[in-house]
HTML snippet that shows the backbone in 3Dmol.js (N, CA, C, O; Angstrom):
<script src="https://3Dmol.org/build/3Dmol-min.js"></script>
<div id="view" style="width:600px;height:400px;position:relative"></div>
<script>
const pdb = `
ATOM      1  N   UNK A   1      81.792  89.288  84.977  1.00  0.00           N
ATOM      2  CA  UNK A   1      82.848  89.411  85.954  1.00  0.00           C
ATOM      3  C   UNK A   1      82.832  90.798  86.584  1.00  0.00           C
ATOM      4  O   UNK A   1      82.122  91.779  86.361  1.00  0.00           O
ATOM      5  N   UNK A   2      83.936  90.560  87.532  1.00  0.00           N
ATOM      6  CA  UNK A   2      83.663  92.370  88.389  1.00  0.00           C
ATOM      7  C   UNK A   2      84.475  93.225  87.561  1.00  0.00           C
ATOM      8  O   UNK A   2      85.624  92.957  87.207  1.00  0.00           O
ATOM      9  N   UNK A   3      83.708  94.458  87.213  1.00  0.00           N
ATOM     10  CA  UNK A   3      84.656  95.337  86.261  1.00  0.00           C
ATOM     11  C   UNK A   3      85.446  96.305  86.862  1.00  0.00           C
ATOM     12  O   UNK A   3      85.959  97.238  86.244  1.00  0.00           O
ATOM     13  N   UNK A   4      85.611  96.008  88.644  1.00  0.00           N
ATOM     14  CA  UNK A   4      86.495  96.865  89.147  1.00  0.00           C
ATOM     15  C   UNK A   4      87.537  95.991  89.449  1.00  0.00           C
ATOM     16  O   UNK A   4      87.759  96.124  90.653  1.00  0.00           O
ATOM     17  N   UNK A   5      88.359  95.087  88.922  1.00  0.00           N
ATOM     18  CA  UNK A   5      89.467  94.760  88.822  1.00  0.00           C
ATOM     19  C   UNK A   5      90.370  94.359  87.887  1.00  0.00           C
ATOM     20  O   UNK A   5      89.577  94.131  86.974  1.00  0.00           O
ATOM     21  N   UNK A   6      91.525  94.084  87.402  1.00  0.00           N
ATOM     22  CA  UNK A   6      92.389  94.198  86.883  1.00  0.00           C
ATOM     23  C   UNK A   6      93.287  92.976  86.937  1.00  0.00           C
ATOM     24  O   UNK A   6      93.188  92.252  87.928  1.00  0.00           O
ATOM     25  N   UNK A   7      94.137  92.673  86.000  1.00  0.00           N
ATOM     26  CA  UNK A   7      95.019  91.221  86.007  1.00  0.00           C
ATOM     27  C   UNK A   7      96.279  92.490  86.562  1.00  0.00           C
ATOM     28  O   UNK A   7      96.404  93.664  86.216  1.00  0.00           O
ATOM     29  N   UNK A   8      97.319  91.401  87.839  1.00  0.00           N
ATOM     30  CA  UNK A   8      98.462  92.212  88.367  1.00  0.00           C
ATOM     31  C   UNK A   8      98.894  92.590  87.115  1.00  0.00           C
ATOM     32  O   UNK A   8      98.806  93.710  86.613  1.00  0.00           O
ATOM     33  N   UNK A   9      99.587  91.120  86.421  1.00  0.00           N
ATOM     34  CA  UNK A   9     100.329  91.340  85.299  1.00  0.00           C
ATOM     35  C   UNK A   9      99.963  92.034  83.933  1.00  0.00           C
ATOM     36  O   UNK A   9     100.844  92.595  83.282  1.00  0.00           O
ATOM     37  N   UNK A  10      99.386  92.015  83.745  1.00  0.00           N
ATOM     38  CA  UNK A  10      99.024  92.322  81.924  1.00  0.00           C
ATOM     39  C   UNK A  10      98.061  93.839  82.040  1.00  0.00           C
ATOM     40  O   UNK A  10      98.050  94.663  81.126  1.00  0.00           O
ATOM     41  N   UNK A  11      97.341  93.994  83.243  1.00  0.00           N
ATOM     42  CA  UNK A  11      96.767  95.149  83.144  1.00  0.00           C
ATOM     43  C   UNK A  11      94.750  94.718  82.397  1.00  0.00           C
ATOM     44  O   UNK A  11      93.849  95.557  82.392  1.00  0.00           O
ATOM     45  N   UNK A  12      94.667  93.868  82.100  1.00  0.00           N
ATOM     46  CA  UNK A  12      93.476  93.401  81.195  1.00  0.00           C
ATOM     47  C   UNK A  12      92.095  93.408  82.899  1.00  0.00           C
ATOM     48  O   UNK A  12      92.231  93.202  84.105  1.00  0.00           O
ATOM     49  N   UNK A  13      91.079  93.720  82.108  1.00  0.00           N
ATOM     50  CA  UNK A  13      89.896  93.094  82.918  1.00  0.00           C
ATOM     51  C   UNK A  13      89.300  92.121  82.138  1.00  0.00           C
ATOM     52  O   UNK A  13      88.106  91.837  82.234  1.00  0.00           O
ATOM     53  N   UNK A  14      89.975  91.661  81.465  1.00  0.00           N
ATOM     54  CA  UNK A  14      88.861  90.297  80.872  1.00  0.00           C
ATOM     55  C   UNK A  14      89.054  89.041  81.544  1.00  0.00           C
ATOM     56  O   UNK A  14      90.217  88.703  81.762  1.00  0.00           O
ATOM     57  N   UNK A  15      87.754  88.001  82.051  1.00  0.00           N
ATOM     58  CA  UNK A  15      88.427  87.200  82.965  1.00  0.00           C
ATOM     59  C   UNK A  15      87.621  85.767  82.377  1.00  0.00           C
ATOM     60  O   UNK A  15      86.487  85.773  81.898  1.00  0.00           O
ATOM     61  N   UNK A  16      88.278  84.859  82.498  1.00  0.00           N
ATOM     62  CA  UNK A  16      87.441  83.860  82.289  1.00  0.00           C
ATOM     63  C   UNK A  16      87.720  82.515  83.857  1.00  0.00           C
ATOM     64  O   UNK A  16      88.524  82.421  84.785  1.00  0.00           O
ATOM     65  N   UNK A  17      86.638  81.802  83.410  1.00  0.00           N
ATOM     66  CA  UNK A  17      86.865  80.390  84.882  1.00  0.00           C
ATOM     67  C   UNK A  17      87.496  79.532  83.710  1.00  0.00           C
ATOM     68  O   UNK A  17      87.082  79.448  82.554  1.00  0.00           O
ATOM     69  N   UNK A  18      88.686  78.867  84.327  1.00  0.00           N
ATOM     70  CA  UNK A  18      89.249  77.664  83.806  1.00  0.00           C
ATOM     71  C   UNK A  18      89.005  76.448  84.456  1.00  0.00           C
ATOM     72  O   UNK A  18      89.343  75.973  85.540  1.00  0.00           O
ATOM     73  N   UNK A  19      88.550  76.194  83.818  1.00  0.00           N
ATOM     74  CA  UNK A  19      87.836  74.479  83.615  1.00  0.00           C
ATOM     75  C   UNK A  19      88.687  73.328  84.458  1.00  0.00           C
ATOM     76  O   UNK A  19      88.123  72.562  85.239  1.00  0.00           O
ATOM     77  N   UNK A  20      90.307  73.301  84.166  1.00  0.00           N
ATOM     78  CA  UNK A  20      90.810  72.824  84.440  1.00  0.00           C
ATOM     79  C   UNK A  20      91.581  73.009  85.854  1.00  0.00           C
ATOM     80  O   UNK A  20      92.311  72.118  86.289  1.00  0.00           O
ATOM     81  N   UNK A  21      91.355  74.300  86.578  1.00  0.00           N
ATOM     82  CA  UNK A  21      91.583  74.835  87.774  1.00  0.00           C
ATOM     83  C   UNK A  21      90.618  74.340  88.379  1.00  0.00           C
ATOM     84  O   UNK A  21      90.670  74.834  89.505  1.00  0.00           O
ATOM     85  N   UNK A  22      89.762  73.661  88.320  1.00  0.00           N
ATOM     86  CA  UNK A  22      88.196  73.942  89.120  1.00  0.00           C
ATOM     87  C   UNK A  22      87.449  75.028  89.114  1.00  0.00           C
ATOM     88  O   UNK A  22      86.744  75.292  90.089  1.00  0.00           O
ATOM     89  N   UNK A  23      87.481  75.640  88.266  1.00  0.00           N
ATOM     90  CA  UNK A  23      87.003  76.856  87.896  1.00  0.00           C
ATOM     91  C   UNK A  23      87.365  78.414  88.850  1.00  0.00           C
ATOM     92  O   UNK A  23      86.699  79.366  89.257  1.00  0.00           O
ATOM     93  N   UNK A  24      88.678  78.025  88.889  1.00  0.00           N
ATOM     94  CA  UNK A  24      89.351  79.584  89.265  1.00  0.00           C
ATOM     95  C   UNK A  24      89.393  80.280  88.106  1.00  0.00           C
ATOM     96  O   UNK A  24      89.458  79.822  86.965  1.00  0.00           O
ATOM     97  N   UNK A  25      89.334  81.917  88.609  1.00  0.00           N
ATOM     98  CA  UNK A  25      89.153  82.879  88.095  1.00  0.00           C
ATOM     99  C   UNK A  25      90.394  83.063  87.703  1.00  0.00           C
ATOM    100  O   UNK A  25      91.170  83.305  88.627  1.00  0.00           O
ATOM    101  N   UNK A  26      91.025  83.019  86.220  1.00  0.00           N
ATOM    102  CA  UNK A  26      92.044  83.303  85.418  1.00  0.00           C
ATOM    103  C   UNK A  26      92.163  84.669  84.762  1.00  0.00           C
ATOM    104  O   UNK A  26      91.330  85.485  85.156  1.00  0.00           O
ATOM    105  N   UNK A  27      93.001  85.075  83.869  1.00  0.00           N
ATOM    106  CA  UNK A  27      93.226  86.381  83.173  1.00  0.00           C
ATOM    107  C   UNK A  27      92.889  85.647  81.629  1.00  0.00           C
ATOM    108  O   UNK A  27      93.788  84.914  81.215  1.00  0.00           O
ATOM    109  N   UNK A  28      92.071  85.745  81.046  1.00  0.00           N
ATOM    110  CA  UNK A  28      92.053  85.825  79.571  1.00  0.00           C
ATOM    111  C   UNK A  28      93.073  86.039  78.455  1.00  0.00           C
ATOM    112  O   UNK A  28      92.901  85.308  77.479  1.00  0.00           O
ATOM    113  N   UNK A  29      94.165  86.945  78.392  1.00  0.00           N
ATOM    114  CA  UNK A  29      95.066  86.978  78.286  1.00  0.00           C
ATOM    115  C   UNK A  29      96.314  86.442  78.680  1.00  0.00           C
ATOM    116  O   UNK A  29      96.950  85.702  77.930  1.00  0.00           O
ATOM    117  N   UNK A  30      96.598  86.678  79.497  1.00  0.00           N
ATOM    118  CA  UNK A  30      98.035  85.817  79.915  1.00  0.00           C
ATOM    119  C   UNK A  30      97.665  84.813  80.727  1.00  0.00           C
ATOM    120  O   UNK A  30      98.720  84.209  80.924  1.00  0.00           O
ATOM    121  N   UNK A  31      96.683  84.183  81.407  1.00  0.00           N
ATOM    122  CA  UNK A  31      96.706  83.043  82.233  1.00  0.00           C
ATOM    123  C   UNK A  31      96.811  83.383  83.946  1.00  0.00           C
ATOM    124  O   UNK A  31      96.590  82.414  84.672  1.00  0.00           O
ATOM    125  N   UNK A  32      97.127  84.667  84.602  1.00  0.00           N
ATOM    126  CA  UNK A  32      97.707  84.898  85.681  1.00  0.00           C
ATOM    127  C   UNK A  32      96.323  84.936  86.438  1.00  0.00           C
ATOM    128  O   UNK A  32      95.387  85.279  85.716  1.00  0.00           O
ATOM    129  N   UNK A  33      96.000  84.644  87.782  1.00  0.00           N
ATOM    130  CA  UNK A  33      95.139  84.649  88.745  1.00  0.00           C
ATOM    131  C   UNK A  33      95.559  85.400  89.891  1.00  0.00           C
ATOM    132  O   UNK A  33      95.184  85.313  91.061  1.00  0.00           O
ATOM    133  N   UNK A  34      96.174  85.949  89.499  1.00  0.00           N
ATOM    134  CA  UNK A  34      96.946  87.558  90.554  1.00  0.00           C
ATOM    135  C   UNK A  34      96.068  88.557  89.758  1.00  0.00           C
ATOM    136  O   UNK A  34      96.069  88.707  88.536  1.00  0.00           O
ATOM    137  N   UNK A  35      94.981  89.504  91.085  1.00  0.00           N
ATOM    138  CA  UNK A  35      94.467  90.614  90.496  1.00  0.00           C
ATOM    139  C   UNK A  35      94.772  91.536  91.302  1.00  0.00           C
ATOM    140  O   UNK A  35      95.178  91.207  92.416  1.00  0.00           O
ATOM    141  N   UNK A  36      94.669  92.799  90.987  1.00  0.00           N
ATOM    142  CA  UNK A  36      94.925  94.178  92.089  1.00  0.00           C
ATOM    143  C   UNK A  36      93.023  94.780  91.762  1.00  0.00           C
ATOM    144  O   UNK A  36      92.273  94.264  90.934  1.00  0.00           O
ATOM    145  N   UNK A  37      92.681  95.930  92.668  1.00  0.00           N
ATOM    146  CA  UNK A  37      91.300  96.515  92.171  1.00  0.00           C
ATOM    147  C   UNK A  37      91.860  97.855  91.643  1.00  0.00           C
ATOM    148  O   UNK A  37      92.691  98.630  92.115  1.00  0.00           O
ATOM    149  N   UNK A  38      90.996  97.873  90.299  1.00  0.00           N
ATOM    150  CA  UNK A  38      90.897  99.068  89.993  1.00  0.00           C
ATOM    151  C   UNK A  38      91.323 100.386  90.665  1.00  0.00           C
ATOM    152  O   UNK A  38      91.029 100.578  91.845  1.00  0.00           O
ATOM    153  N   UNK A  39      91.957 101.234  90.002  1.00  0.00           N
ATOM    154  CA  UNK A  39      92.001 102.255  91.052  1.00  0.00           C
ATOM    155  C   UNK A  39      91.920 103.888  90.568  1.00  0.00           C
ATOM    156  O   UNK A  39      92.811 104.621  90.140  1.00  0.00           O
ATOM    157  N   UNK A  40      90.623 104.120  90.791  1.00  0.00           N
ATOM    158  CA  UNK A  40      90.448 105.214  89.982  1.00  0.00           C
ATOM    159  C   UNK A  40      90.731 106.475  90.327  1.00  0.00           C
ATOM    160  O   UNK A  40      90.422 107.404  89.581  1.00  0.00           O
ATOM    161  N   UNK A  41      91.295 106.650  91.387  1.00  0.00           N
ATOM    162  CA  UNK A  41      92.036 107.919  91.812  1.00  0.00           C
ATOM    163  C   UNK A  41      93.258 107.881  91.242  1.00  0.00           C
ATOM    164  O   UNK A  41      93.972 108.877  91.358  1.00  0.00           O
ATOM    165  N   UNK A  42      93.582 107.095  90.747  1.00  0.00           N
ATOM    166  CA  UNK A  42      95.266 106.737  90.055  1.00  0.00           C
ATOM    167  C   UNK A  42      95.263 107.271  88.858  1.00  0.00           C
ATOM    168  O   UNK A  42      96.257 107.651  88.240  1.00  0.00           O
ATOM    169  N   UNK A  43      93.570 107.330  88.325  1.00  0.00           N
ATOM    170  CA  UNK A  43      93.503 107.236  86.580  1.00  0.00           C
ATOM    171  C   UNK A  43      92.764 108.955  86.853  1.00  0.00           C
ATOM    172  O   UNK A  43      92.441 109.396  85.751  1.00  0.00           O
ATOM    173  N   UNK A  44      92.566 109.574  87.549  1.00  0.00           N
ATOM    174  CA  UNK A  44      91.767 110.674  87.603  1.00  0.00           C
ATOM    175  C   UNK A  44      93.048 111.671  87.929  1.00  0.00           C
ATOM    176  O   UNK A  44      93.103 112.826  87.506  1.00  0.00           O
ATOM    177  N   UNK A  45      94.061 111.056  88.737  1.00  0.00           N
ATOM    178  CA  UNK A  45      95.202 111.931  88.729  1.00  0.00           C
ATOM    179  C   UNK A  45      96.011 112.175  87.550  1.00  0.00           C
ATOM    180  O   UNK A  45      96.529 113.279  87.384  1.00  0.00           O
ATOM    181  N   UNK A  46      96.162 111.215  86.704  1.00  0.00           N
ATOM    182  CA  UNK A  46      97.001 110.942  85.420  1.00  0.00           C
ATOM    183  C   UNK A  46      96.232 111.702  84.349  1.00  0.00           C
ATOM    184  O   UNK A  46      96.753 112.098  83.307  1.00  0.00           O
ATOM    185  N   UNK A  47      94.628 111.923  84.764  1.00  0.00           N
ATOM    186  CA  UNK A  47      93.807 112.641  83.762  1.00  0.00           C
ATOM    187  C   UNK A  47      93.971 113.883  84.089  1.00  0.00           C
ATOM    188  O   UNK A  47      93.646 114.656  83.188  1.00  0.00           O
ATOM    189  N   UNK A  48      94.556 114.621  85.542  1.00  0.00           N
ATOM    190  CA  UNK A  48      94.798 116.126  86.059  1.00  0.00           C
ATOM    191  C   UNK A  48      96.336 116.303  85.376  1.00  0.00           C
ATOM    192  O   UNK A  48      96.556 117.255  84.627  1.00  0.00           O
ATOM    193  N   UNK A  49      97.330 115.355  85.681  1.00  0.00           N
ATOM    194  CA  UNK A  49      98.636 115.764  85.291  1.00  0.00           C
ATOM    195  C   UNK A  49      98.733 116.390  84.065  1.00  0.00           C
ATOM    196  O   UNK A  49      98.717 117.589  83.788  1.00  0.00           O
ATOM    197  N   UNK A  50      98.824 115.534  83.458  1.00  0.00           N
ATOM    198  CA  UNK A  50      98.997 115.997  81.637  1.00  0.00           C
ATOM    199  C   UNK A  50      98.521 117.794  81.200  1.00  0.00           C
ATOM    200  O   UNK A  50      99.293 118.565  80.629  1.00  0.00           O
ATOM    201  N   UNK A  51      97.382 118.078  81.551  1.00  0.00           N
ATOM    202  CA  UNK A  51      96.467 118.907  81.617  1.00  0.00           C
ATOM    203  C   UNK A  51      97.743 119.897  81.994  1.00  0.00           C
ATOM    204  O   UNK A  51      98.508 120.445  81.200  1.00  0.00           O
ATOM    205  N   UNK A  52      97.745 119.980  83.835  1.00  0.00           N
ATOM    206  CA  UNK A  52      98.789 120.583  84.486  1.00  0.00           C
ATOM    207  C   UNK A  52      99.830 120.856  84.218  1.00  0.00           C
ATOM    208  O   UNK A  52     100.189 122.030  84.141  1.00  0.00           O
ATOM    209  N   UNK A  53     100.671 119.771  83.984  1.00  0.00           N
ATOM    210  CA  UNK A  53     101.978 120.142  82.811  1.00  0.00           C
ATOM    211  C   UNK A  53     101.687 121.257  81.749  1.00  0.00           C
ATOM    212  O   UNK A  53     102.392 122.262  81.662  1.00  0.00           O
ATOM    213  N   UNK A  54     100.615 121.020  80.956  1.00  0.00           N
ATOM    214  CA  UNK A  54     100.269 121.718  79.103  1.00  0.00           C
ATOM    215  C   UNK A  54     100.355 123.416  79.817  1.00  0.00           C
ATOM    216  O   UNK A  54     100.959 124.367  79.320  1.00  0.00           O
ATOM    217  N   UNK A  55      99.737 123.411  80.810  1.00  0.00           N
ATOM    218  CA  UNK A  55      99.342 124.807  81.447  1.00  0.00           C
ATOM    219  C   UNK A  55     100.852 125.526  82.041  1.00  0.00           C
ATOM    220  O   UNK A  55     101.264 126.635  81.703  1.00  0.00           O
ATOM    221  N   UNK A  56     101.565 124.540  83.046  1.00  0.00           N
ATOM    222  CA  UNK A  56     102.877 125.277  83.131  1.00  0.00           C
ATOM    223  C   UNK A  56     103.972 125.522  82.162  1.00  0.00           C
ATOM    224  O   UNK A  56     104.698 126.515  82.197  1.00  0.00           O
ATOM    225  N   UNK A  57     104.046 124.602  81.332  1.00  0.00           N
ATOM    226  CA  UNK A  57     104.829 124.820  80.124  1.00  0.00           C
ATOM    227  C   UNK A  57     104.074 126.198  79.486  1.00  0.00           C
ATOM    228  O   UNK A  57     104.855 127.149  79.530  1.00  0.00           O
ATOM    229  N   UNK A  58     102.829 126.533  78.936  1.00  0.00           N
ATOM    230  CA  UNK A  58     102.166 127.496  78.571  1.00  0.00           C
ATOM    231  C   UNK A  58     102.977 129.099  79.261  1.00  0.00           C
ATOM    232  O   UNK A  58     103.477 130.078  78.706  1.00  0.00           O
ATOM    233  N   UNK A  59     102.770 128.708  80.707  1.00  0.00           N
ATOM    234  CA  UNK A  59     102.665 129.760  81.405  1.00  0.00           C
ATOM    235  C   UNK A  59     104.145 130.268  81.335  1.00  0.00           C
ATOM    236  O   UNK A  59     104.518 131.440  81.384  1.00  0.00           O
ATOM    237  N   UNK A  60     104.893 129.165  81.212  1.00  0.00           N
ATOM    238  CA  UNK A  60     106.451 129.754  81.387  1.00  0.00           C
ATOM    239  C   UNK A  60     106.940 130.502  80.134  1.00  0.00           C
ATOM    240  O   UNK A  60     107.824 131.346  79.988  1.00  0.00           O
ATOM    241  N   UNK A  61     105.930 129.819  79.123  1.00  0.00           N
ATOM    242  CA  UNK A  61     106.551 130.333  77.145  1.00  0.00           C
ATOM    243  C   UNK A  61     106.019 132.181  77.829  1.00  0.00           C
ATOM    244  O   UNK A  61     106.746 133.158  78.010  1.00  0.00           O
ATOM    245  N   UNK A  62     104.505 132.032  78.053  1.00  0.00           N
ATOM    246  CA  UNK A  62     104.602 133.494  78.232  1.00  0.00           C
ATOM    247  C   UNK A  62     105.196 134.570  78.901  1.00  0.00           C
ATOM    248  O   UNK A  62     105.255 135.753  78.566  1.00  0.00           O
ATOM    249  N   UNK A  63     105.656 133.965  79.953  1.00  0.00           N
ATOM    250  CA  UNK A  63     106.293 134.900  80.855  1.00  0.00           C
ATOM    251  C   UNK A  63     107.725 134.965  79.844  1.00  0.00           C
ATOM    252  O   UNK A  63     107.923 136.009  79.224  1.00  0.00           O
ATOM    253  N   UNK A  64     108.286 134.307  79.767  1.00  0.00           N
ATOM    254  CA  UNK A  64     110.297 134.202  78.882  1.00  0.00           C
ATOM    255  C   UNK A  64     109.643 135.110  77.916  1.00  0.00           C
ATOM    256  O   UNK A  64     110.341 136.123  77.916  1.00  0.00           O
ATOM    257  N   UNK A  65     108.693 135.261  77.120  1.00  0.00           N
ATOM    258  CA  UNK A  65     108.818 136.327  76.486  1.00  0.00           C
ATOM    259  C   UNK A  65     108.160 137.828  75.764  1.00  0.00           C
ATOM    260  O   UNK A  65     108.906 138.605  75.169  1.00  0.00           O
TER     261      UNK A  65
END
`;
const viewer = $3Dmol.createViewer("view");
viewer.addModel(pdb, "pdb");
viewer.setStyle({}, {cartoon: {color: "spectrum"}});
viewer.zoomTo();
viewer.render();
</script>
């Protein structure tokens, strides 16, 4: 399957064809055939934040004292 997308609901990339759809593309997990694509500027920002935060919290302990 394409590994740049995502189930709306559950968040999963695992996908299987259901048999009983005529072989639409389902979610493995919950059943939903609503997908969004991947989005890796979303996950590269969330990988800068955290970081960013650790550093201003840092910066403020040193300056207070």
């Amino acid at each position: 399957m394409s590994v740049n997308r995502v189930c709306f609901n559950c968040g999963s990339s695992s996908f299987v064809s259901d048999r009983s759809l005529g072989g639409k593309i389902v979610c493995s997990k919950c059943g939903s055939s609503i997908f969004k694509n991947k989005s890796s500027s979303l996950l590269n920002r969330k990988k800068i934040i955290f970081p960013a935060i650790g550093i201003a919290i840092f910066i403020i302990i040193i300056l207070s004292s």
